[in-house]
DSSP file (Angstrom, degrees, kcal/mol; ACC not computed):
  #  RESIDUE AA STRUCTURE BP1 BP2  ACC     N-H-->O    O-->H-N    N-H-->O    O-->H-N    TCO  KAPPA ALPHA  PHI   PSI    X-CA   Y-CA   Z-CA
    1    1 A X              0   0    0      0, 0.0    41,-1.2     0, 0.0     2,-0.3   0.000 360.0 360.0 360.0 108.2  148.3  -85.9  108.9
    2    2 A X  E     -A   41   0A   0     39,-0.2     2,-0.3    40,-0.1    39,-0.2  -0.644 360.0-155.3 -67.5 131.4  151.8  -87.0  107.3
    3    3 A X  E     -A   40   0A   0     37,-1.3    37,-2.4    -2,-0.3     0, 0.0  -0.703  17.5-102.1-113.6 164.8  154.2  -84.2  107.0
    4    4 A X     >  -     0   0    0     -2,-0.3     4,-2.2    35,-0.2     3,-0.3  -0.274  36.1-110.7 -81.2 168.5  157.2  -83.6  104.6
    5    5 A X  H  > S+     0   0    0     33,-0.3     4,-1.2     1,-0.2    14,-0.1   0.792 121.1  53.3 -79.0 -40.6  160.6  -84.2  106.0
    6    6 A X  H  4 S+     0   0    0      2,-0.2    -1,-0.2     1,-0.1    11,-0.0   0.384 108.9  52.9 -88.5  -6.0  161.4  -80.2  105.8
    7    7 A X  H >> S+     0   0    0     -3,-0.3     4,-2.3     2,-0.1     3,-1.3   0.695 109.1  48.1 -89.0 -43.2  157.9  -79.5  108.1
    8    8 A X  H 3X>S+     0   0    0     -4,-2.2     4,-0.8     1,-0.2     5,-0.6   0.978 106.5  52.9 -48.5 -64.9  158.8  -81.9  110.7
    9    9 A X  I 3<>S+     0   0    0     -4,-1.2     5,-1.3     2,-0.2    -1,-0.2   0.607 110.0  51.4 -53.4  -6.9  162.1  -80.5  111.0
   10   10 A X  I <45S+     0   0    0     -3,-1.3    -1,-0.2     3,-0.2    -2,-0.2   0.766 117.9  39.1 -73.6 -61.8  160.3  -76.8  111.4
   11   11 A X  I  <5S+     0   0    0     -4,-2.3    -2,-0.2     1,-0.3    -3,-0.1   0.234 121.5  41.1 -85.4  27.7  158.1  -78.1  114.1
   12   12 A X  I  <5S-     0   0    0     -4,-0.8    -1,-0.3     2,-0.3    -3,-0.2   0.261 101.0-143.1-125.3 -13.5  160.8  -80.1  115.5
   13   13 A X  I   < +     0   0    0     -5,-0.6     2,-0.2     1,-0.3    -3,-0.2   0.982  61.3 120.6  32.2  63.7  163.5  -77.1  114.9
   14   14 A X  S   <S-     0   0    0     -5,-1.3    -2,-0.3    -6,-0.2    -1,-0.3  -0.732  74.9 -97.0-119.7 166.2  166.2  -79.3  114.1
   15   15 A X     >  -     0   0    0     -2,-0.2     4,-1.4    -3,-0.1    -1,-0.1  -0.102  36.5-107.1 -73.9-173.5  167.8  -78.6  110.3
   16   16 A X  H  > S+     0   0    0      2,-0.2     4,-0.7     1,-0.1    -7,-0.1   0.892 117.9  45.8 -89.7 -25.6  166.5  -80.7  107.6
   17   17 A X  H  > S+     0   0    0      2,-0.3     4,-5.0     1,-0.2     3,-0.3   0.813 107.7  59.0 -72.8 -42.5  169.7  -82.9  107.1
   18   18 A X  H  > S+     0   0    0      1,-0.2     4,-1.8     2,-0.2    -1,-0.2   0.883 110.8  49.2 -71.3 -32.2  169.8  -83.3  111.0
   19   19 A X  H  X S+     0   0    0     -4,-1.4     4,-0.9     2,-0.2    -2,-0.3   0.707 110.6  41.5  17.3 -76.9  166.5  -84.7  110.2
   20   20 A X  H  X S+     0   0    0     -4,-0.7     4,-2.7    -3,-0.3     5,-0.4   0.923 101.5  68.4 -77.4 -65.3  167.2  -86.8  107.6
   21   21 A X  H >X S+     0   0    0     -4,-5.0     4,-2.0     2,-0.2     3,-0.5   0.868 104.5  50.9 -16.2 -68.7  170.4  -88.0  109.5
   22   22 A X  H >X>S+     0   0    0     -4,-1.8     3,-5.1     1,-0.2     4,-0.8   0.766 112.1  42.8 -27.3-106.1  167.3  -89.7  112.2
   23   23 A X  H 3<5S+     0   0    0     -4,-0.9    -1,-0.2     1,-0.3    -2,-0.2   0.282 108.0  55.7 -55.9  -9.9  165.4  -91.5  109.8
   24   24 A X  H <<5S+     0   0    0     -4,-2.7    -1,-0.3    -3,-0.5    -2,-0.2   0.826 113.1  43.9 -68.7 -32.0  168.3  -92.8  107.9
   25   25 A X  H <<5S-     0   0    0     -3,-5.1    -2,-0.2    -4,-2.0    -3,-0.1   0.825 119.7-112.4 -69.4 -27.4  169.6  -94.4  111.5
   26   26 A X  T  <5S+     0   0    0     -4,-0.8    -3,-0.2     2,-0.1     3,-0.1   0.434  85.8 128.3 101.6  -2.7  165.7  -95.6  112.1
   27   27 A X  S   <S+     0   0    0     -5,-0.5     2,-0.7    -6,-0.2    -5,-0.1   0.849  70.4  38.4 -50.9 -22.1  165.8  -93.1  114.9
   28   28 A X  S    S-     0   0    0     -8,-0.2     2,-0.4    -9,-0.0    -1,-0.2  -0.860  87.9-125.7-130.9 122.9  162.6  -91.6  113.3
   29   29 A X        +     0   0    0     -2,-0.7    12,-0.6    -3,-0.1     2,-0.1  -0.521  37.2 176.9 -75.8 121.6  159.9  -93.6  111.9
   30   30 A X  E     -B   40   0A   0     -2,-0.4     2,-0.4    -7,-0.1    10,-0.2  -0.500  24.9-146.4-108.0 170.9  158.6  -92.8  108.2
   31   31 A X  E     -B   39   0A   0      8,-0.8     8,-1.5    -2,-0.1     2,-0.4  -0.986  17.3-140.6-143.3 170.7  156.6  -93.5  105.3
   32   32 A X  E     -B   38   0A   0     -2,-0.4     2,-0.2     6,-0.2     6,-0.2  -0.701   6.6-140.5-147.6 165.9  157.0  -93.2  101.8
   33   33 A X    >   -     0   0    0      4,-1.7     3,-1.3    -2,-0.4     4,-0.1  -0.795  42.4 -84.1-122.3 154.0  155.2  -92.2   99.4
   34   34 A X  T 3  S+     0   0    0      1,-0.3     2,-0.9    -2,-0.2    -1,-0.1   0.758 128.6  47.2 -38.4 -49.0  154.7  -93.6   95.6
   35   35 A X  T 3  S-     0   0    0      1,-0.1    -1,-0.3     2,-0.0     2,-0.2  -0.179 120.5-105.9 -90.9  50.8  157.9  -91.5   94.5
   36   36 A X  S <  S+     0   0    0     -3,-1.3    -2,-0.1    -2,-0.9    -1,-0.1   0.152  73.5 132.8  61.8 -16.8  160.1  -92.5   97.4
   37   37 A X        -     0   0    0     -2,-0.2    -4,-1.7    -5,-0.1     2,-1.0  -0.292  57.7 -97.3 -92.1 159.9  160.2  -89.2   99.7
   38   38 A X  E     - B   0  32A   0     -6,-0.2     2,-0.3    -8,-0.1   -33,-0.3  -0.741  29.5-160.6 -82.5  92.2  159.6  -89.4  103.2
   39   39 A X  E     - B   0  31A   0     -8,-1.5    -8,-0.8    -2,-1.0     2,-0.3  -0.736   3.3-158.8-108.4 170.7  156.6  -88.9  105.2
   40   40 A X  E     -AB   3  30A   0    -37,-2.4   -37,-1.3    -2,-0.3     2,-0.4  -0.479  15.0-131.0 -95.9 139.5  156.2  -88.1  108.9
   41   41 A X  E >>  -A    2   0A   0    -12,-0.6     4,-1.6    -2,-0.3     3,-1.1  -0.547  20.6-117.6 -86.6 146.6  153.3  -88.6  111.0
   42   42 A X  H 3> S+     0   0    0    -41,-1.2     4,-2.9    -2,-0.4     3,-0.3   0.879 110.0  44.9 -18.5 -68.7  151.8  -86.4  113.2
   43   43 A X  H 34 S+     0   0    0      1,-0.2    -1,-0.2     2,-0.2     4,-0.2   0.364 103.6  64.3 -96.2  15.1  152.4  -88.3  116.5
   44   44 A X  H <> S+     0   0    0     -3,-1.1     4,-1.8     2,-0.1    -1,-0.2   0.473 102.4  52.7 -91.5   0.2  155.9  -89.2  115.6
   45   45 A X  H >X S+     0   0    0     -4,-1.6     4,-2.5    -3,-0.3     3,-1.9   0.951 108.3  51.4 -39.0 -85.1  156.4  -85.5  115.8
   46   46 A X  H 3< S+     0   0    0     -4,-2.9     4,-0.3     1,-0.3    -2,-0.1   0.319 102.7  55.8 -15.6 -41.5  155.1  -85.8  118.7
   47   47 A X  H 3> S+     0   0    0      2,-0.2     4,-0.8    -4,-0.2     3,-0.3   0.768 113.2  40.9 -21.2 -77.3  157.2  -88.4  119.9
   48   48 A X  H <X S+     0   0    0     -3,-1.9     4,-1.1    -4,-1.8     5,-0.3   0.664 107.4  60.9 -85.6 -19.7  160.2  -86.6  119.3
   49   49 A X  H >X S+     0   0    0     -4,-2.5     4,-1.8     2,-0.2     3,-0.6   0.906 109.4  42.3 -55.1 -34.9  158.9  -83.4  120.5
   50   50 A X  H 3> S+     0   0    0     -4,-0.3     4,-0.7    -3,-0.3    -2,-0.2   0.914 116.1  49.7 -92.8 -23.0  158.3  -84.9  124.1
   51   51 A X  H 3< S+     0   0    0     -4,-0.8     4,-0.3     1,-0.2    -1,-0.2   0.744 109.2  51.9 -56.4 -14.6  161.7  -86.7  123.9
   52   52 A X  H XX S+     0   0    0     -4,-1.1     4,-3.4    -3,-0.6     3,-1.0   0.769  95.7  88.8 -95.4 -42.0  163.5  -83.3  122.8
   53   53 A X  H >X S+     0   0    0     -4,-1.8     4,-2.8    -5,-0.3     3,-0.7   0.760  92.9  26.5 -32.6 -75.4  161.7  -81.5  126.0
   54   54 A X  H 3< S+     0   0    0     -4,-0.7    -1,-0.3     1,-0.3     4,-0.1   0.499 115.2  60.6 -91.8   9.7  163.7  -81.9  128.6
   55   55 A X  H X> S+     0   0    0     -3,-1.0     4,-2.1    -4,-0.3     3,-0.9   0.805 112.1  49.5 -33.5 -57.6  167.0  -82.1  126.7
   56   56 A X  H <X S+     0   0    0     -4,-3.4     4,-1.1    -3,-0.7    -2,-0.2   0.932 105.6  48.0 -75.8 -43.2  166.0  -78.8  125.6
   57   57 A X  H 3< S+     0   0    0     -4,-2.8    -1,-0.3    -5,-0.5    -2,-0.1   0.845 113.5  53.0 -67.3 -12.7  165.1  -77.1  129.0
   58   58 A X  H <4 S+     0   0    0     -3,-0.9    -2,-0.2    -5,-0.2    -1,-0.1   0.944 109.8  50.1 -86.7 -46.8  168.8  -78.5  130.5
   59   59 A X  H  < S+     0   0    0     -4,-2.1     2,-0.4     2,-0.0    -1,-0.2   0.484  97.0  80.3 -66.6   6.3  170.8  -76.9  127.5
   60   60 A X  S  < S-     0   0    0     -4,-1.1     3,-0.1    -3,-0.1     2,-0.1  -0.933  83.5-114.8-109.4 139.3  169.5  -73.7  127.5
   61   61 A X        -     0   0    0     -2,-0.4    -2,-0.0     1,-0.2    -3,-0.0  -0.367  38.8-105.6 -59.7 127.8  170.4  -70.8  129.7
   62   62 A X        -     0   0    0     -2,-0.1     2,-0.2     1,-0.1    -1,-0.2  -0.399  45.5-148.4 -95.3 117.8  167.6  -69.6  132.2
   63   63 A X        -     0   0    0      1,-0.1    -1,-0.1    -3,-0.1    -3,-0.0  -0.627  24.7 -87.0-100.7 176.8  166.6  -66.4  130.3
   64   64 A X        -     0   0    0     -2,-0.2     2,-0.6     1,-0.1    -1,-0.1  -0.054  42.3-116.4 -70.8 178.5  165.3  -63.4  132.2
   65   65 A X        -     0   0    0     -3,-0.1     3,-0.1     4,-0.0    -1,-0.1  -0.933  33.0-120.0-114.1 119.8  161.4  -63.3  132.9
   66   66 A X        -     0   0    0     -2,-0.6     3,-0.4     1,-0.1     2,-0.1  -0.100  39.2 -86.1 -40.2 158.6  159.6  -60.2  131.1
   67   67 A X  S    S+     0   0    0      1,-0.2    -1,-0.1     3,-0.0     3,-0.1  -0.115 112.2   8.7 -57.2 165.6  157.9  -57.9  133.0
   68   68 A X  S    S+     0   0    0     -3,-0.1     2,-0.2     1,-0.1    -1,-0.2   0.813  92.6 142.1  28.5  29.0  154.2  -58.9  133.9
   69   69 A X        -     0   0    0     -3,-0.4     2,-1.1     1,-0.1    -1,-0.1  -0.518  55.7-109.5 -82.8 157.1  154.9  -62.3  132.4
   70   70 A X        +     0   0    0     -2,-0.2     3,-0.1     1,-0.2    -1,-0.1  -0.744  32.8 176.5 -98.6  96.3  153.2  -65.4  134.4
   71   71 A X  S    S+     0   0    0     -2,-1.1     2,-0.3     1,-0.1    -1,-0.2   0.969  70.9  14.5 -52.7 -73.8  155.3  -67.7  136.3
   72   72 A X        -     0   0    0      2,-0.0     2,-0.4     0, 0.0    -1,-0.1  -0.775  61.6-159.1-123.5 170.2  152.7  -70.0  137.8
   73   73 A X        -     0   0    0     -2,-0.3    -3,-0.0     2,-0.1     0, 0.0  -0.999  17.4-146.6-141.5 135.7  148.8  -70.6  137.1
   74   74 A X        +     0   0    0     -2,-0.4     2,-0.3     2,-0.0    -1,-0.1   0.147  67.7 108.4-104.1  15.5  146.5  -72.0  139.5
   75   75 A X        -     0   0    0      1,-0.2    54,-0.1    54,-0.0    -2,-0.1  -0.754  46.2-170.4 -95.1 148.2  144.4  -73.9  136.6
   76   76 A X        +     0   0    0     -2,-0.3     2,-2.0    52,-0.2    -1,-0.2   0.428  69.4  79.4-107.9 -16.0  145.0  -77.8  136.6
   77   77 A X        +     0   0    0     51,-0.4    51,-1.7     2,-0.0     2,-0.4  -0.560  65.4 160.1 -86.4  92.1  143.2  -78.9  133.4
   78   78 A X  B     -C  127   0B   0     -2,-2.0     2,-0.7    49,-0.2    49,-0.2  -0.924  23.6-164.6-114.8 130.4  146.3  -77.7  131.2
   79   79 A X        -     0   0    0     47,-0.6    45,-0.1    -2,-0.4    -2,-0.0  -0.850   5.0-156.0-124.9 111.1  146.3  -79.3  128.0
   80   80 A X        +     0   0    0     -2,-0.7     2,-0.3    45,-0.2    45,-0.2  -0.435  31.6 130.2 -65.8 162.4  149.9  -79.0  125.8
   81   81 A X  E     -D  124   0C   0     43,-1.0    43,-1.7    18,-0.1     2,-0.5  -0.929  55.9 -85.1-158.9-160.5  150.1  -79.3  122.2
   82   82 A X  E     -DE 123  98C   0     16,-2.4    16,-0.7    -2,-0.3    41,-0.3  -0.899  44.8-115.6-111.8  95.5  151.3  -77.8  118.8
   83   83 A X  E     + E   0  97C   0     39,-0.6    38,-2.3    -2,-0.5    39,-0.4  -0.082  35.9 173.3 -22.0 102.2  149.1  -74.8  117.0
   84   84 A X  E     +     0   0C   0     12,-0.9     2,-0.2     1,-0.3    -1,-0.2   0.571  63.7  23.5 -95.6  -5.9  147.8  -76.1  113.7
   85   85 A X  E     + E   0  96C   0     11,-0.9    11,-3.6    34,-0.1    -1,-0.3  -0.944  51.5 179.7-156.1 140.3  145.7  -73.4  112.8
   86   86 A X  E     + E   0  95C   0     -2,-0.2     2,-0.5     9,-0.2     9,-0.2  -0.829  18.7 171.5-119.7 100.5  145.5  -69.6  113.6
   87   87 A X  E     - E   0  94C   0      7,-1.2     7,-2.1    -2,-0.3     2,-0.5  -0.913  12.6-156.0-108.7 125.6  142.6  -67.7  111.8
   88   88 A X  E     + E   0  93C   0     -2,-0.5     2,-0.5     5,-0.3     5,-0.3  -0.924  14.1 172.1 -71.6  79.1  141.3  -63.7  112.4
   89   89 A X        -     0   0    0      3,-1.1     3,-0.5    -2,-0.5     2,-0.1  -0.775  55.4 -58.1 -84.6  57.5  138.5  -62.2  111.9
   90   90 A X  S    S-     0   0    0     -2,-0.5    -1,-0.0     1,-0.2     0, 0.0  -0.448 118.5 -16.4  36.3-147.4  137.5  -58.8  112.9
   91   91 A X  S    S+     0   0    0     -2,-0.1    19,-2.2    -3,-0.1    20,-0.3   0.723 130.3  57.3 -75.7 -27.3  137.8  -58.6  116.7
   92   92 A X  E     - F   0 109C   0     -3,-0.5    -3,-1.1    17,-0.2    17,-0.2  -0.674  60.9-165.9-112.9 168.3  138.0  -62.5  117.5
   93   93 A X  E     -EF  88 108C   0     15,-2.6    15,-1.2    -5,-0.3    -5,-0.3  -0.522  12.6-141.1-128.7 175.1  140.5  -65.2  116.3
   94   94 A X  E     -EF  87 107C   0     -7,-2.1    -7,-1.2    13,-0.2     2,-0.7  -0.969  13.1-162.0-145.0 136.4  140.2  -68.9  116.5
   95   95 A X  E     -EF  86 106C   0     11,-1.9    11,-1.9    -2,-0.2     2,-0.3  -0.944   5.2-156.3-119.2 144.2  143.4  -71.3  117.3
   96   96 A X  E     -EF  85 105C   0    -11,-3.6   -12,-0.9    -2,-0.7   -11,-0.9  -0.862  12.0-163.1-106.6 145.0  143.3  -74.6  116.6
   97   97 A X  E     -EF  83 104C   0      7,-1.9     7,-3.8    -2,-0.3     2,-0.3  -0.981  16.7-142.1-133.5 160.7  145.8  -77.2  118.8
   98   98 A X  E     -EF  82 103C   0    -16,-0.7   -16,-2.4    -2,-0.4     2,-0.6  -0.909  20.6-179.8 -87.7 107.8  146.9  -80.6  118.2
   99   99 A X        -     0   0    0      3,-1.0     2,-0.6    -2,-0.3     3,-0.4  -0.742  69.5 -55.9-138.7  92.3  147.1  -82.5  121.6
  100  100 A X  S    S-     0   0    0     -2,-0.6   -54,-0.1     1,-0.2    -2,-0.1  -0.818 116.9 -27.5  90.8-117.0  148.2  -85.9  120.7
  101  101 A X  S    S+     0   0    0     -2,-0.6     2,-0.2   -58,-0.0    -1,-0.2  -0.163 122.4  89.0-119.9  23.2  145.5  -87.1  118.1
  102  102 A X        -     0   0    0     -3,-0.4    -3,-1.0     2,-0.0     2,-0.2  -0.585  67.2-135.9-110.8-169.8  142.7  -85.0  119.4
  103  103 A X  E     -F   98   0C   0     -2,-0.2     2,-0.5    -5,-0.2    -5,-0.2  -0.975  12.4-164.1-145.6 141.0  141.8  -81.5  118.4
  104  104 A X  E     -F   97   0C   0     -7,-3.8    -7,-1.9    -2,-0.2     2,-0.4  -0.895   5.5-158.0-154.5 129.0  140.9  -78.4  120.3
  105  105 A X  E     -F   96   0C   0     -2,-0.5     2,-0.3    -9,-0.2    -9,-0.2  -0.758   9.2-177.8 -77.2 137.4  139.4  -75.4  119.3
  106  106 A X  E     -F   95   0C   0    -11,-1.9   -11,-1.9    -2,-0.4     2,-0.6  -0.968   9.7-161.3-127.0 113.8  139.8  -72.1  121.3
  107  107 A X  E     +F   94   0C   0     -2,-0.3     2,-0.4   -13,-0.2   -13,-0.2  -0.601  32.8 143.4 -90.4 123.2  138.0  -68.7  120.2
  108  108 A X  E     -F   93   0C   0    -15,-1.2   -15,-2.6    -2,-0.6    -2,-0.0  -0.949  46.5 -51.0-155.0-178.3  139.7  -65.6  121.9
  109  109 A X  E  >  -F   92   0C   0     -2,-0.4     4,-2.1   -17,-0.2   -17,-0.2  -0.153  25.8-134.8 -65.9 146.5  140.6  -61.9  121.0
  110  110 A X  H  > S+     0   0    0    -19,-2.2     4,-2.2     1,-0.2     5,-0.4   0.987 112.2  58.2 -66.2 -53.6  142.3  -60.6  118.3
  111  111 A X  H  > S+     0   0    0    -20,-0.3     4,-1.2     1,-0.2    -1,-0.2   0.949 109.2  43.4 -32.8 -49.4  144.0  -58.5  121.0
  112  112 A X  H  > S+     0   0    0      2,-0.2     4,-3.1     1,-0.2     3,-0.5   0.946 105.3  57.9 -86.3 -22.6  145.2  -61.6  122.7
  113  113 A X  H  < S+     0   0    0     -4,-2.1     5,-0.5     2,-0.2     4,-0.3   0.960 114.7  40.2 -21.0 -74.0  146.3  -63.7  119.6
  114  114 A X  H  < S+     0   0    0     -4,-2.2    -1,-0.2     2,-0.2    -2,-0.2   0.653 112.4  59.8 -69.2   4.7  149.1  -60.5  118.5
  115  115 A X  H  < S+     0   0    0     -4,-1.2    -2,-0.2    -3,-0.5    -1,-0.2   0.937 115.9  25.7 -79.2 -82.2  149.5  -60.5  122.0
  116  116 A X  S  < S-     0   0    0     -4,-3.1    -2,-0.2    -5,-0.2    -3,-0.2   0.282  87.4-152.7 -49.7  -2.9  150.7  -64.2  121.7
  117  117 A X        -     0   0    0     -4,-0.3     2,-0.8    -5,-0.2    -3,-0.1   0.759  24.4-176.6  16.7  86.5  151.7  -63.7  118.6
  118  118 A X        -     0   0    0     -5,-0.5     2,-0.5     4,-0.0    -1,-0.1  -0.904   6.8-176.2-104.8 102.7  151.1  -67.7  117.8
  119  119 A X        -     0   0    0     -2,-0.8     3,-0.3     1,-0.2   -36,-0.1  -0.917  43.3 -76.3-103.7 139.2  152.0  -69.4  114.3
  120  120 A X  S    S+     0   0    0     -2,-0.5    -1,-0.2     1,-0.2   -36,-0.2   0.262 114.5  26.3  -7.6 144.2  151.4  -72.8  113.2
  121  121 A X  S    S+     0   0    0    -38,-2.3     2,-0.3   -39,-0.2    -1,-0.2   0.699  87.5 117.1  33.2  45.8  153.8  -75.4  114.7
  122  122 A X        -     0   0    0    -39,-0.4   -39,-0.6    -3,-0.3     2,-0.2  -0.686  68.7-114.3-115.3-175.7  154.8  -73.5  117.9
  123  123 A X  E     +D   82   0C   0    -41,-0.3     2,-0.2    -2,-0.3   -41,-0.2  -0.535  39.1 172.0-118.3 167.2  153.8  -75.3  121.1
  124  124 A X  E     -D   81   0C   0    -43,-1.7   -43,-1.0    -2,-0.2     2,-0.2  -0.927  31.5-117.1 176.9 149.5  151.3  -73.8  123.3
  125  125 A X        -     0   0    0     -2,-0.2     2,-0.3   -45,-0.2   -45,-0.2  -0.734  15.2-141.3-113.4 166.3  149.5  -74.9  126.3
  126  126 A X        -     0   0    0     -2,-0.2   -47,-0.6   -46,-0.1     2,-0.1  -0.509  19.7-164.4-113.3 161.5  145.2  -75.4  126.4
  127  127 A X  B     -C   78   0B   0     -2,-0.3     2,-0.5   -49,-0.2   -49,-0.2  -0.560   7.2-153.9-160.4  92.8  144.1  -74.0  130.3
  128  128 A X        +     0   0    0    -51,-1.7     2,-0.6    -2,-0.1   -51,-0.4  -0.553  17.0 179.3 -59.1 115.3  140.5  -75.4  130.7
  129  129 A X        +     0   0    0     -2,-0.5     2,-0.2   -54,-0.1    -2,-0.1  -0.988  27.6 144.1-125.9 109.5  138.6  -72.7  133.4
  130  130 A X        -     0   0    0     -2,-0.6    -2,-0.0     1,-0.1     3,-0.0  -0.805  54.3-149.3-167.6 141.3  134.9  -74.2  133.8
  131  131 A X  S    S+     0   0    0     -2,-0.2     2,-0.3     1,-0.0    -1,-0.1   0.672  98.1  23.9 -61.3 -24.7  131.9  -74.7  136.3
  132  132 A X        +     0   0    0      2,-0.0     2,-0.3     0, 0.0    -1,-0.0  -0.937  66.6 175.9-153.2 153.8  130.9  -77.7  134.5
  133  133 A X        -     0   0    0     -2,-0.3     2,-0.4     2,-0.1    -3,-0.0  -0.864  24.5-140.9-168.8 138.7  132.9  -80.3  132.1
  134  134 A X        -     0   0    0     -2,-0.3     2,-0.5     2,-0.0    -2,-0.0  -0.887   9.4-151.7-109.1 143.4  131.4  -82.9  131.0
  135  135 A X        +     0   0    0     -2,-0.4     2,-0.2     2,-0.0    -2,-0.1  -0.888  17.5 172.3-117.1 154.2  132.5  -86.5  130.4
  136  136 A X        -     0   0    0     -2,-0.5     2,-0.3     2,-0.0    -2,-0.0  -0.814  11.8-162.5-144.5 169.5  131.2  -89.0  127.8
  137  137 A X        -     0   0    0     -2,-0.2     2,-0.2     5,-0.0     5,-0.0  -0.974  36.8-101.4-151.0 155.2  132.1  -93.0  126.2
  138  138 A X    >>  -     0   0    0     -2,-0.3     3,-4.8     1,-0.1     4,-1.4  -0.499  34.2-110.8 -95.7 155.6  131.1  -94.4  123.5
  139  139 A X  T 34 S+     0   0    0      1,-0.2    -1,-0.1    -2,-0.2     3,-0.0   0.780 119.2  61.6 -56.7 -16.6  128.2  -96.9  123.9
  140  140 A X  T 34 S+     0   0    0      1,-0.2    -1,-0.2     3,-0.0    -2,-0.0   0.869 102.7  57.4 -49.9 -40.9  130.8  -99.9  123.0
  141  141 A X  T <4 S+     0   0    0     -3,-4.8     2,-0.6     2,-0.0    -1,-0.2   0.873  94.5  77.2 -63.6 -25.3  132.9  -98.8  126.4
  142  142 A X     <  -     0   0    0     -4,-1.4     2,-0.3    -5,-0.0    -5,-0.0  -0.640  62.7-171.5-107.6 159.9  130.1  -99.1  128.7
  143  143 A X        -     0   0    0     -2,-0.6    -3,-0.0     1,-0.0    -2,-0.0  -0.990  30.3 -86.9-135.0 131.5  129.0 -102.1  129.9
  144  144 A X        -     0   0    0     -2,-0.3     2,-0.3     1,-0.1    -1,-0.0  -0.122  35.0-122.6  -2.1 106.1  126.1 -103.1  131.8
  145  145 A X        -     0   0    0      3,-0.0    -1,-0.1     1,-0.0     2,-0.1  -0.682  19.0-134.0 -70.5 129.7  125.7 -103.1  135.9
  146  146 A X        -     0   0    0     -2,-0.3     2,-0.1     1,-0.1     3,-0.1  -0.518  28.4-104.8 -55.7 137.2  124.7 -106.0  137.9
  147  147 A X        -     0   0    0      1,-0.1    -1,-0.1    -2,-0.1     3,-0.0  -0.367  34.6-105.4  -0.2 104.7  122.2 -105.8  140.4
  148  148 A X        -     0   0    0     -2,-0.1     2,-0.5     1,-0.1    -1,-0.1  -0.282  31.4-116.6 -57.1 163.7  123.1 -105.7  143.7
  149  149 A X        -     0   0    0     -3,-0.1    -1,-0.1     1,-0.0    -3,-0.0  -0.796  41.0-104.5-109.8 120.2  122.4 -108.8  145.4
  150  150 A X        -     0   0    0     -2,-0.5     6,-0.1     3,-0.0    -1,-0.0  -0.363  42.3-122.2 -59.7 140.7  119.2 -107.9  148.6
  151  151 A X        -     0   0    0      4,-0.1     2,-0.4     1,-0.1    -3,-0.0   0.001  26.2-101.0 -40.8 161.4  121.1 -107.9  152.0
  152  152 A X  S    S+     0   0    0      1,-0.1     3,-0.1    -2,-0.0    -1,-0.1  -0.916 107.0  30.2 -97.2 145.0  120.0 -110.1  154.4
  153  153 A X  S    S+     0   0    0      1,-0.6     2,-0.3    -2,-0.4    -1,-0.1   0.278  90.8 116.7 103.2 -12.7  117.8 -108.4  156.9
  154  154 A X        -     0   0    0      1,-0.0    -1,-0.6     0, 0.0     2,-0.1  -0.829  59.7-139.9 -92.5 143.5  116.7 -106.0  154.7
  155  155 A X        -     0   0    0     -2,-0.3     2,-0.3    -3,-0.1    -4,-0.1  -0.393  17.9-132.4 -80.0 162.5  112.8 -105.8  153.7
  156  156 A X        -     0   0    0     -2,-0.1     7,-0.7    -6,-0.1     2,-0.4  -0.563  28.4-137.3 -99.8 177.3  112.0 -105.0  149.7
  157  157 A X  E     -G  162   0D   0     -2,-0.3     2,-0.8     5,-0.2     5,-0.2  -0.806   9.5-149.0-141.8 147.1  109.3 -102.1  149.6
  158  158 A X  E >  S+G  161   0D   0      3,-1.4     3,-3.4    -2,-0.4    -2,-0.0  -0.973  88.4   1.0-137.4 125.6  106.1 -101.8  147.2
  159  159 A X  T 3  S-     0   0    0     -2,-0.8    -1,-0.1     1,-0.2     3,-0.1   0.765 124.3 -69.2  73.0   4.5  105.1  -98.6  146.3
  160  160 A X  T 3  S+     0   0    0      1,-0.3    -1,-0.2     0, 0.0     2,-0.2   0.442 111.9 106.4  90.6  -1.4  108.3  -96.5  148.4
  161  161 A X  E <  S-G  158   0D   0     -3,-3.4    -3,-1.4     2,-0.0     2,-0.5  -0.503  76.4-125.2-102.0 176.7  106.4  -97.7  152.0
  162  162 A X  E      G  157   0D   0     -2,-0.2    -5,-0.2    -5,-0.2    -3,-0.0  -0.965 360.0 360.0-123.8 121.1  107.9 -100.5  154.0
  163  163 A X              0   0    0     -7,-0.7    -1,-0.1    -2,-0.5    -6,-0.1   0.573 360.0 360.0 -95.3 360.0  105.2 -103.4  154.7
C-alpha cells in the first residue's frame, strides 16, 4: 500500500514539512504518481519507524506507570506492528496489524478494544498464546531428502523381522 506524504507523517508523527524535508534530502524513499505527488510505501514507513524507535525511547522522559498496567509478559511469540484496521460489532471487534508485509488478524472484545482504545496507525504488539502453532513452506522451498546411505554392519529387514 503507498501512502500520501501527510499519512506517513501521521503514522510516523513527524509534521508534514518535516516530512517533506526527508524525501527532498533522499532521506526517505518515494514514488510519484502520474501528477507528481509523492507516494510512500508501506515498509519504508516501516523503515523509519524502526529507525525512529530508539531515538524516541532516549528523548523522552520515563513517565509514571498507571495503576494495574503490565510491565512484563511472560509470552515470547510477540509480534510488533502498526494497526490498519479496527472494526466493532456488537460484543466482539476485530483488529487488523501490519507486521512488516504480512497481516494479522485478531478477534477480541468490544470491552477490550475501548479498553485499548486502538486507531489505525498506532503501534501495537501481536502476543501469540497457543498449544499448537503450526508451521508451513511453499512446495518450491522444500526440497527433496537423500537416503541415508546402509551402515555397515547393519542387516536390511523384510517384512519388519530381522532374517
Amino acid at each position: 500500500m503507498r501512502l500520501t506524504v501527510r499519512e506517513a507523517a501521521d503514522r510516523l508523527g513527524v509534521g508534514y514539512t518535516t516530512l517533506k524535508r526527508w524525501i527532498y534530502s533522499g532521506a526517505v524513499r518515494t514514488s510519484r504518481t502520474a501528477g507528481g505527488h509523492h507516494r510512500i510505501a508501506d515498509a519504508e514507513v516501516d523503515r523509519l519507524l524502526v529507525q525512529q524507535a530508539p531515538a524516541r525511547g532516549r528523548a523522552r522522559p520515563a513517565e509514571p506507570v498507571p495503576h494495574g498496567a503490565i510491565v512484563a509478559l511472560s509470552g515470547r511469540n510477540q509480534l510488533r506492528g502498526v494497526v490498519e484496521e479496527v472494526r466493532v460489532e456488537g460484543l466482539l471487534g476485530q483488529v487488523r496489524l501490519r507486521i512488516g508485509d504480512q497481516r494479522l488478524t485478531a478477534i477480541v472484545t468490544r470491552d477490550a478494544l475501548e479498553e485499548l482504545r486502538l486507531r489505525r496507525g498506532d503501534r501495537a504488539t501481536a502476543i501469540v498464546k497457543a498449544t499448537a502453532v503450526m508451521i508451513a513452506r511453499e512446495a518450491a522451498d522444500v526440497r527433496p531428502r537423500r537416503r541415508a546411505a546402509a551402515r555397515p554392519g547393519r542387516r536390511s529387514t523384510a517384512g519388519g523381522r530381522r532374517k
